[in-house]
N, CA, C and O atoms as a printed pandas DataFrame, in Angstrom:
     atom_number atom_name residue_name chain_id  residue_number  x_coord  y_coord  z_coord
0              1         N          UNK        A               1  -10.739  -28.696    7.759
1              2        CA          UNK        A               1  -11.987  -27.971    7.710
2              3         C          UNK        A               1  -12.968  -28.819    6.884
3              4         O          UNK        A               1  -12.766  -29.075    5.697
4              5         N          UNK        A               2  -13.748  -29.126    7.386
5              6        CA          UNK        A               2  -14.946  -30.405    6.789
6              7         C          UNK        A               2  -16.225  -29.331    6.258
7              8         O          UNK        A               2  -17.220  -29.991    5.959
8              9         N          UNK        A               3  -16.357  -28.313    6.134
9             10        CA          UNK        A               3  -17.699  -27.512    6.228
10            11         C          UNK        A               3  -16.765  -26.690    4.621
11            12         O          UNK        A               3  -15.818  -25.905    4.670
12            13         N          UNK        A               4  -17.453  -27.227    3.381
13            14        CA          UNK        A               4  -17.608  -26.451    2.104
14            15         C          UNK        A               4  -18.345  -25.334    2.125
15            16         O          UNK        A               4  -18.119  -24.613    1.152
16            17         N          UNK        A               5  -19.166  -24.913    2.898
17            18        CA          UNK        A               5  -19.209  -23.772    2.576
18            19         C          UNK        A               5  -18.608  -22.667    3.092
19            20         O          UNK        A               5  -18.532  -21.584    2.511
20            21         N          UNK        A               6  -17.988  -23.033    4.652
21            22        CA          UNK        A               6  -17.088  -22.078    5.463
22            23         C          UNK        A               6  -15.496  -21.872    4.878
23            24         O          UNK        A               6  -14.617  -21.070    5.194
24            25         N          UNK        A               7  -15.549  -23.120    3.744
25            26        CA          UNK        A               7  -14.228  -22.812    2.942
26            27         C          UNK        A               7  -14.787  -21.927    1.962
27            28         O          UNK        A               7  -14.179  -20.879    1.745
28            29         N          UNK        A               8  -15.662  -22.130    1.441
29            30        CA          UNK        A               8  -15.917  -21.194   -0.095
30            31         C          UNK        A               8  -15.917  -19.682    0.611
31            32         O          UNK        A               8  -15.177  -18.788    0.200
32            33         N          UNK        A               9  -17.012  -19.478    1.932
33            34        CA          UNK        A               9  -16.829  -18.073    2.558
34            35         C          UNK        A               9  -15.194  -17.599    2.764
35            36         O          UNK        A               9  -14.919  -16.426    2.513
36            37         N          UNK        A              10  -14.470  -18.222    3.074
37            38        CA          UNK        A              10  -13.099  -17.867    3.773
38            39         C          UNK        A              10  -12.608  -17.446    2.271
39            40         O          UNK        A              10  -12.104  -16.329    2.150
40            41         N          UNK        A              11  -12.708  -18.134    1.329
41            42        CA          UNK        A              11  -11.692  -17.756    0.000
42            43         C          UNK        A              11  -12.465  -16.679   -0.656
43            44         O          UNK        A              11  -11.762  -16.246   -1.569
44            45         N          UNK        A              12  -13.629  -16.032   -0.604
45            46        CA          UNK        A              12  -14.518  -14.952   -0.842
46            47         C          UNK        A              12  -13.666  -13.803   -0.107
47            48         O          UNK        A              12  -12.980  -13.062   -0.811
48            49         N          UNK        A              13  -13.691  -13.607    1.510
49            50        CA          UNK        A              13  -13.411  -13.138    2.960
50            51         C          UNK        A              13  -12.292  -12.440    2.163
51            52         O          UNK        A              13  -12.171  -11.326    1.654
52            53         N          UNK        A              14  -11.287  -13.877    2.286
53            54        CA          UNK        A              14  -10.121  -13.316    2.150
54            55         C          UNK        A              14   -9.551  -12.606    1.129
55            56         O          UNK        A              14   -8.524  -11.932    1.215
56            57         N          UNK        A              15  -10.336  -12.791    0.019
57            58        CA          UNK        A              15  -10.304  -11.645   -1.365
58            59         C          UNK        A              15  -10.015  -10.142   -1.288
59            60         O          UNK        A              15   -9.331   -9.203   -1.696
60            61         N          UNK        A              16  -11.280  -10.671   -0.260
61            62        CA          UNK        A              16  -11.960   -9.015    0.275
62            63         C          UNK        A              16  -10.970   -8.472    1.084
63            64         O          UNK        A              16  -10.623   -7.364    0.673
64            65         N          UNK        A              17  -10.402   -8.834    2.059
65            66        CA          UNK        A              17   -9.398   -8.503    3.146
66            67         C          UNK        A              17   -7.858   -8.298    1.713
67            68         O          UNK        A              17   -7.381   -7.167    1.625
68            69         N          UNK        A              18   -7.438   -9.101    1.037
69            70        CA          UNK        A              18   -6.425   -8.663    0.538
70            71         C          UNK        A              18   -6.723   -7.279   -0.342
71            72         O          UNK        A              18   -5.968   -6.319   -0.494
72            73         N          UNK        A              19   -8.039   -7.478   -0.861
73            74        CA          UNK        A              19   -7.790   -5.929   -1.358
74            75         C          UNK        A              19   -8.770   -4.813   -0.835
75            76         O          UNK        A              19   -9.660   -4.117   -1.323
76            77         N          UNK        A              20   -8.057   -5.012    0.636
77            78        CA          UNK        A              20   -8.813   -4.363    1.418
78            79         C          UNK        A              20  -10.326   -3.358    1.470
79            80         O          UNK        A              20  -10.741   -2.250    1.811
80            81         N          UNK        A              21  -10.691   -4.466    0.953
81            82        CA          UNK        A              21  -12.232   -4.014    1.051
82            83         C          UNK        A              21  -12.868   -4.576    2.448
83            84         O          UNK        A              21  -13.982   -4.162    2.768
84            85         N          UNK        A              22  -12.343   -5.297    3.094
85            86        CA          UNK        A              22  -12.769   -5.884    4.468
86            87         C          UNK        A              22  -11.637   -5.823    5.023
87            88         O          UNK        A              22  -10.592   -5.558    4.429
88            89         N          UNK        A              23  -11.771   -6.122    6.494
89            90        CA          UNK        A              23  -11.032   -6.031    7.492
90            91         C          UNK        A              23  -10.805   -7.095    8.100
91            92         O          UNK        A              23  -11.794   -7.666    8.560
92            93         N          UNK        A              24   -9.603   -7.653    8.288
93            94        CA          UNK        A              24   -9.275   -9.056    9.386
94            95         C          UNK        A              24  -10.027   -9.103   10.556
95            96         O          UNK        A              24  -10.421  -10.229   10.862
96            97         N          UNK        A              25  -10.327   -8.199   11.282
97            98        CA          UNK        A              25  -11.311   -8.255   12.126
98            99         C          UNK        A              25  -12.532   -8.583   11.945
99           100         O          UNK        A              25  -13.034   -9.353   12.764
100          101         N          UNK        A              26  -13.367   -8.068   10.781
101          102        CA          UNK        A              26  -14.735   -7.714   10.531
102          103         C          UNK        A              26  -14.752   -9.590    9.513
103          104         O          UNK        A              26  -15.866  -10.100    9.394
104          105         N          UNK        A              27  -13.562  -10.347    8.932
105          106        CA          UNK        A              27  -13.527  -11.115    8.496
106          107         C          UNK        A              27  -13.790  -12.649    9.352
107          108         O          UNK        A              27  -14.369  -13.669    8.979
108          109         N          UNK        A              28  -13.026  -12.278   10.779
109          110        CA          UNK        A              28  -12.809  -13.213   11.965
110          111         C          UNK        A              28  -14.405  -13.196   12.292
111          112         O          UNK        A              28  -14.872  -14.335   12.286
112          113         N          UNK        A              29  -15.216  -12.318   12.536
113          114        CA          UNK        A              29  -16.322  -11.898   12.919
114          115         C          UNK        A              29  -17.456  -12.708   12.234
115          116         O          UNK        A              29  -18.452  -13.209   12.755
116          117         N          UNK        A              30  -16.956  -12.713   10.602
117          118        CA          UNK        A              30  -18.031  -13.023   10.361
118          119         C          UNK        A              30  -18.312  -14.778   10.247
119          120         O          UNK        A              30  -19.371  -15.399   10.156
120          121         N          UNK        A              31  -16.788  -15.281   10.299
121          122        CA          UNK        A              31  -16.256  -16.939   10.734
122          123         C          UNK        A              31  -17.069  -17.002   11.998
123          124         O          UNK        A              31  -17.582  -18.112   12.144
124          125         N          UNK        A              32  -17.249  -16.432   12.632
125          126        CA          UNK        A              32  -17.463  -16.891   14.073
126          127         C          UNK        A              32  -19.027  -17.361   13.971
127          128         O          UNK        A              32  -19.736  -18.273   14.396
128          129         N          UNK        A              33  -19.164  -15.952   12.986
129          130        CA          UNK        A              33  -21.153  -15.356   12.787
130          131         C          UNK        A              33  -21.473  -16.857   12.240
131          132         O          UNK        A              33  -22.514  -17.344   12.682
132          133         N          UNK        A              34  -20.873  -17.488   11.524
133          134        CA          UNK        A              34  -21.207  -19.173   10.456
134          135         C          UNK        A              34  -20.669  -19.938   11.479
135          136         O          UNK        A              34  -21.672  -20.468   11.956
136          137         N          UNK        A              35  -19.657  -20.351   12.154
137          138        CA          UNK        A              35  -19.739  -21.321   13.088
138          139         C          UNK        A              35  -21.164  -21.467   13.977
139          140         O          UNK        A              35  -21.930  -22.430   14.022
140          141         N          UNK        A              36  -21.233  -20.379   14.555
141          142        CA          UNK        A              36  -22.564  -20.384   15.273
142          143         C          UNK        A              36  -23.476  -20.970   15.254
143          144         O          UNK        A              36  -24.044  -21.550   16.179
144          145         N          UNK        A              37  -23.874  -20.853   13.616
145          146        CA          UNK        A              37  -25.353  -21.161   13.243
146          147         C          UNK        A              37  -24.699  -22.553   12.264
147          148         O          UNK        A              37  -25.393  -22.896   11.307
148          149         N          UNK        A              38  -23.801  -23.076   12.442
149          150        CA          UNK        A              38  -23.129  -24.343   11.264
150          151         C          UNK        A              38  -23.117  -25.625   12.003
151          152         O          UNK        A              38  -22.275  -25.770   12.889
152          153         N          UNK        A              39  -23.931  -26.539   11.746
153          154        CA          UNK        A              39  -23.571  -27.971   12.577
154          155         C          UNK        A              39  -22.551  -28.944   12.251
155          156         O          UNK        A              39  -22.205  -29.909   12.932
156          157         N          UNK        A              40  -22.090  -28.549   11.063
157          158        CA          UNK        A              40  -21.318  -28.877   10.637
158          159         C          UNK        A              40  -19.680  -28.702   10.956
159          160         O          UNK        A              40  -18.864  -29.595   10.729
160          161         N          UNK        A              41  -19.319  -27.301   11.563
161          162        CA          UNK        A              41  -18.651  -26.488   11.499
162          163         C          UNK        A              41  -18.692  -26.573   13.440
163          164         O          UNK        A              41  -17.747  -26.486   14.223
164          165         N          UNK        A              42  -20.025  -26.752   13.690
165          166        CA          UNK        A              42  -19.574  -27.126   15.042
166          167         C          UNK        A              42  -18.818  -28.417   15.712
167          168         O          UNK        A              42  -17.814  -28.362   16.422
168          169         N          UNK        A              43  -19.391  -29.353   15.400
169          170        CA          UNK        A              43  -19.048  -30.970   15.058
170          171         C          UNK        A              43  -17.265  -30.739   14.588
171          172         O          UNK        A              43  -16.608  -31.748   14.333
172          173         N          UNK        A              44  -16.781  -29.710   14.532
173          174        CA          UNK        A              44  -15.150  -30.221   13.217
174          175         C          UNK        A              44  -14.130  -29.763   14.751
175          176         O          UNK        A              44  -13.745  -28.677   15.183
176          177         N          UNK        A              45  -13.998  -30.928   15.147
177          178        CA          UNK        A              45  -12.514  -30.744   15.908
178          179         C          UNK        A              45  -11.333  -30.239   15.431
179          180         O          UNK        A              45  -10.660  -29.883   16.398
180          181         N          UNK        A              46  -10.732  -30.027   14.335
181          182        CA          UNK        A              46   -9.574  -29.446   13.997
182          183         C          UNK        A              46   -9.873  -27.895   13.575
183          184         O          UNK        A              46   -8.970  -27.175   13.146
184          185         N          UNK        A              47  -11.542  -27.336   13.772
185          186        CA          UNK        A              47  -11.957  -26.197   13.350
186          187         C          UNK        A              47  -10.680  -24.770   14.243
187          188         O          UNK        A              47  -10.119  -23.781   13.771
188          189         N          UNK        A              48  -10.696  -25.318   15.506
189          190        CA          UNK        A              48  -10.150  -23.988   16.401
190          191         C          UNK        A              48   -8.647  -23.863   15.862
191          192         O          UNK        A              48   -8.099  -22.840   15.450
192          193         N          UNK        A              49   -8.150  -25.066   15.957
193          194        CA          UNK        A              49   -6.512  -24.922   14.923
194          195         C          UNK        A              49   -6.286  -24.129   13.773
195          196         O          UNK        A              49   -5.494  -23.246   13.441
196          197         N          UNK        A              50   -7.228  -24.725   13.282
197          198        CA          UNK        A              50   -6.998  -24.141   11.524
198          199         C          UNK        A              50   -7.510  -22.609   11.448
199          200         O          UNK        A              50   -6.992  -22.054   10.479
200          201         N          UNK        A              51   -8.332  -21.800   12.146
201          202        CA          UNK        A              51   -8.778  -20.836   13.023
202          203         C          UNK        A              51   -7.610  -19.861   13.419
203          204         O          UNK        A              51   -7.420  -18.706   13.039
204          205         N          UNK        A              52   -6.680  -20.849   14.518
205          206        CA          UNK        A              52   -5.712  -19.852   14.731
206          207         C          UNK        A              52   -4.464  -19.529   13.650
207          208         O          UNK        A              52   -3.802  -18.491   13.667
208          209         N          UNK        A              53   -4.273  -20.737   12.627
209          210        CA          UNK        A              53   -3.628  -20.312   11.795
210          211         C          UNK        A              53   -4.107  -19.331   10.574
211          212         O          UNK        A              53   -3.428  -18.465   10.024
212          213         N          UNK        A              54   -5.388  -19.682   10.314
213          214        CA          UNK        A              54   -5.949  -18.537    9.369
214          215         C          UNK        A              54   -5.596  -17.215   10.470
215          216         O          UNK        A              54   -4.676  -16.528   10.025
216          217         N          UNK        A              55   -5.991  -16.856   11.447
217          218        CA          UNK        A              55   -5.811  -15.772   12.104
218          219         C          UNK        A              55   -4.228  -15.217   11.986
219          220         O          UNK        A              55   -3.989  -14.067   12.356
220          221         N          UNK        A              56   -3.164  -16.064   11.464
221          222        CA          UNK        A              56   -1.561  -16.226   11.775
222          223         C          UNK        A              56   -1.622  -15.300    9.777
223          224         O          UNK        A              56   -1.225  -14.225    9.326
224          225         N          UNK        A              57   -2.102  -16.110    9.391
225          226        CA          UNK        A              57   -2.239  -15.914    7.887
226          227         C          UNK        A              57   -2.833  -14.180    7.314
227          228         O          UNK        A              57   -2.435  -13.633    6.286
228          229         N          UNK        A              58   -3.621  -13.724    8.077
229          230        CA          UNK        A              58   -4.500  -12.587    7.875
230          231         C          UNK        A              58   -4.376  -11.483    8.666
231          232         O          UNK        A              58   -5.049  -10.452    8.638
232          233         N          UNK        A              59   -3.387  -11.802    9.432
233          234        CA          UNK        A              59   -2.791  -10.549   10.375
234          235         C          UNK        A              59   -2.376   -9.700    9.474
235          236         O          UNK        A              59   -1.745  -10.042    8.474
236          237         N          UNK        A              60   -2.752   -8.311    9.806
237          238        CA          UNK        A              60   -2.217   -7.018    9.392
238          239         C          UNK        A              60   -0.626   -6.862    9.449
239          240         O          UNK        A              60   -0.083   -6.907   10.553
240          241         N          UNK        A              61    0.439   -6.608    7.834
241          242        CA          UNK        A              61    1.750   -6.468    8.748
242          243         C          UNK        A              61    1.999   -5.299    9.142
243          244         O          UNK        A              61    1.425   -4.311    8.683
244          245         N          UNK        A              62    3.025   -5.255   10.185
245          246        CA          UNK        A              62    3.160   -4.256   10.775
246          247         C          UNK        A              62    4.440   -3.269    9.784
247          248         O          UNK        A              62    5.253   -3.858    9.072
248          249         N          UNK        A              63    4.418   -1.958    9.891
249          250        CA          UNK        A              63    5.386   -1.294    9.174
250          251         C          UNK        A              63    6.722   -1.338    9.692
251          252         O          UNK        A              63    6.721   -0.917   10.849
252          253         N          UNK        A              64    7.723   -1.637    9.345
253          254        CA          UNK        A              64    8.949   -1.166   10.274
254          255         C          UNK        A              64    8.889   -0.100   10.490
255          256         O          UNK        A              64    8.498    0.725    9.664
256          257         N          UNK        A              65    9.388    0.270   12.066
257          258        CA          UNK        A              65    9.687    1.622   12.698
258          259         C          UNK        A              65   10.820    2.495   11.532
259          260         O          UNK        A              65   10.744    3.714   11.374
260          261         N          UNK        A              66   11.539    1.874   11.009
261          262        CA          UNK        A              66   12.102    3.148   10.259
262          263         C          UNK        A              66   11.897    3.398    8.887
263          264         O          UNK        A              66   12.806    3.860    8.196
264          265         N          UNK        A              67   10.680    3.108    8.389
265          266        CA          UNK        A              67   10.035    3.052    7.098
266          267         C          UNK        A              67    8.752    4.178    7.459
267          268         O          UNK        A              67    8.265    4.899    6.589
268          269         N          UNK        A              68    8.323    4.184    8.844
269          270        CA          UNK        A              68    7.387    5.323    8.932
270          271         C          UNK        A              68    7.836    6.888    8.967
271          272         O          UNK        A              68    8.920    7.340    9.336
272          273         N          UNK        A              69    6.810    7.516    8.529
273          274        CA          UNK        A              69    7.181    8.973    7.606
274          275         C          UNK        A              69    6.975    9.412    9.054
275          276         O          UNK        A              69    6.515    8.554    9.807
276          277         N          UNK        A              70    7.238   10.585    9.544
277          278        CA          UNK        A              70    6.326   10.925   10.764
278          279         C          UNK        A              70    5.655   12.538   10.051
279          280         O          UNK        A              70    6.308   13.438    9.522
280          281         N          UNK        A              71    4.410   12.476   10.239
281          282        CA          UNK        A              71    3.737   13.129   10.202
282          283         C          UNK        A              71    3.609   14.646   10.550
283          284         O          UNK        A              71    3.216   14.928   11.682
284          285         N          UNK        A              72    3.936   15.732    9.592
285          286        CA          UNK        A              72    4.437   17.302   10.230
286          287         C          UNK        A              72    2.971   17.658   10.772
287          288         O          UNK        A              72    1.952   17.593   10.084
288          289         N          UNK        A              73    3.019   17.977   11.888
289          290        CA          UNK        A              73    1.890   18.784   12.245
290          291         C          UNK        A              73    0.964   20.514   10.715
291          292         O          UNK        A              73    1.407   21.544   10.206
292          293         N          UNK        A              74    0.239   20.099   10.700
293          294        CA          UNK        A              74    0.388   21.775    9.447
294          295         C          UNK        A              74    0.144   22.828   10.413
295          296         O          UNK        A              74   -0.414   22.713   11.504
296          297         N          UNK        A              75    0.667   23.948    9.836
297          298        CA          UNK        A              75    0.496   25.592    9.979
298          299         C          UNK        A              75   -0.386   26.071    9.145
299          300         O          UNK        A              75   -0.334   26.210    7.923
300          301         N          UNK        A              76   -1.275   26.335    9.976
301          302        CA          UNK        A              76   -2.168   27.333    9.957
302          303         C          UNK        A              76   -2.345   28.912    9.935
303          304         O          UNK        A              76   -2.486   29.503   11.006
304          305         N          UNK        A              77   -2.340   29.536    8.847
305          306        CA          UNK        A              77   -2.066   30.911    8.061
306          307         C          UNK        A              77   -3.569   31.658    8.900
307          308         O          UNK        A              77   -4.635   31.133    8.580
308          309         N          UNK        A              78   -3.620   32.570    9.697
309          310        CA          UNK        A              78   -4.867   33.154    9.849
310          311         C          UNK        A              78   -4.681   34.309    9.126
311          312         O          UNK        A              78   -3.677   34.699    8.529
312          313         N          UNK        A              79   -5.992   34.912    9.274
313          314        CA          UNK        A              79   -6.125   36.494    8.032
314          315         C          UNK        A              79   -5.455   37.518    8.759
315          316         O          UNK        A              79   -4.811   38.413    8.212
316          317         N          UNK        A              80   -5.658   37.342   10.470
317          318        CA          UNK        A              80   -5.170   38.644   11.377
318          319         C          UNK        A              80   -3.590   38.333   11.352
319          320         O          UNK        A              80   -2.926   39.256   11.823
320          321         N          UNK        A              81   -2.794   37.141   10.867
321          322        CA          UNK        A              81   -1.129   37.205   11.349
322          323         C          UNK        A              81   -1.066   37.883    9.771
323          324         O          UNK        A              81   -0.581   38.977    9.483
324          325         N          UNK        A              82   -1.793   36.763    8.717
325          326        CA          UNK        A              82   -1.745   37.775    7.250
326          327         C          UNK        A              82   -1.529   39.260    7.096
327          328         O          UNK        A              82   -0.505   39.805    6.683
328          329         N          UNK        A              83   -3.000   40.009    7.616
329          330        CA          UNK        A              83   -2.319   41.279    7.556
330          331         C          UNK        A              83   -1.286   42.246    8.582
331          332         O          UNK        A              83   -0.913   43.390    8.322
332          333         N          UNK        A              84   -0.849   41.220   10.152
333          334        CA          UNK        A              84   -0.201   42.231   10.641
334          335         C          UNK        A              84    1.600   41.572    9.669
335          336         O          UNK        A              84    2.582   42.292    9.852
336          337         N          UNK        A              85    1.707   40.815    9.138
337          338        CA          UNK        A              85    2.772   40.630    8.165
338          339         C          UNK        A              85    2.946   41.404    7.011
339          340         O          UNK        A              85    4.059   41.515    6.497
340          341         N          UNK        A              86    1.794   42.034    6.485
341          342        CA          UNK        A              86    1.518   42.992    5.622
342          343         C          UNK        A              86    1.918   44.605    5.970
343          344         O          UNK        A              86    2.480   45.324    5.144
344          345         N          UNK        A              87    1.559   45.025    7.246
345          346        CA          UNK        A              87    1.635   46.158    7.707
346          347         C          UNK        A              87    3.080   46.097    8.203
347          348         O          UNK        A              87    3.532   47.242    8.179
348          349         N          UNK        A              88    3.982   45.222    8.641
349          350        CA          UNK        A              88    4.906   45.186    8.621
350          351         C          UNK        A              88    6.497   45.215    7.760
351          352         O          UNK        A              88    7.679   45.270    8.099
352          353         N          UNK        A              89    5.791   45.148    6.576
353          354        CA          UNK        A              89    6.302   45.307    5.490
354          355         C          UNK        A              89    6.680   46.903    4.859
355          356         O          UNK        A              89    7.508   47.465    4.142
356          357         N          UNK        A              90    5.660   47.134    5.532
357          358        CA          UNK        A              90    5.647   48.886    4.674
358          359         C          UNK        A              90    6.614   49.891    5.415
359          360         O          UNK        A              90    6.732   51.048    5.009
């Protein structure tokens, strides 16, 4: 990567993404937003490589399937089951 300032952005980026204040997506986005307008950054042949490995680097991990909680649907108490549970009582 030949372009100092698309390194100084990336080590900012990625701050942000580890403590998730940004998003790997919204991070890729904004690499793209500075290539664009970077002549520098356009000109760098090893730019798309190093690209897909930052992308390898900043992937979201995934949870293992048996580490996820599954989620109880909630119950919902209305006032009319409330009091016919009440009148049933007596």
């Amino acid at each position: 990567m030949k372009c100092t300032r698309l390194q100084s952005l990336l080590r900012e980026w990625y701050q942000q993404v580890r403590s998730f204040n940004l998003s790997p997506l919204k991070m890729m986005e904004l690499v793209e937003r500075h290539i664009k307008h970077c002549e520098i950054c356009k000109n760098d042949e090893d730019l798309p490589l190093e690209l897909d490995q930052l992308r390898e680097i900043i992937r979201v991990p995934q949870i293992p399937v048996h580490l996820k909680t599954k989620l109880e649907e909630p119950q919902y108490v209305y006032e009319d089951e409330v009091a016919e549970e009440e009148e049933e009582e007596f």
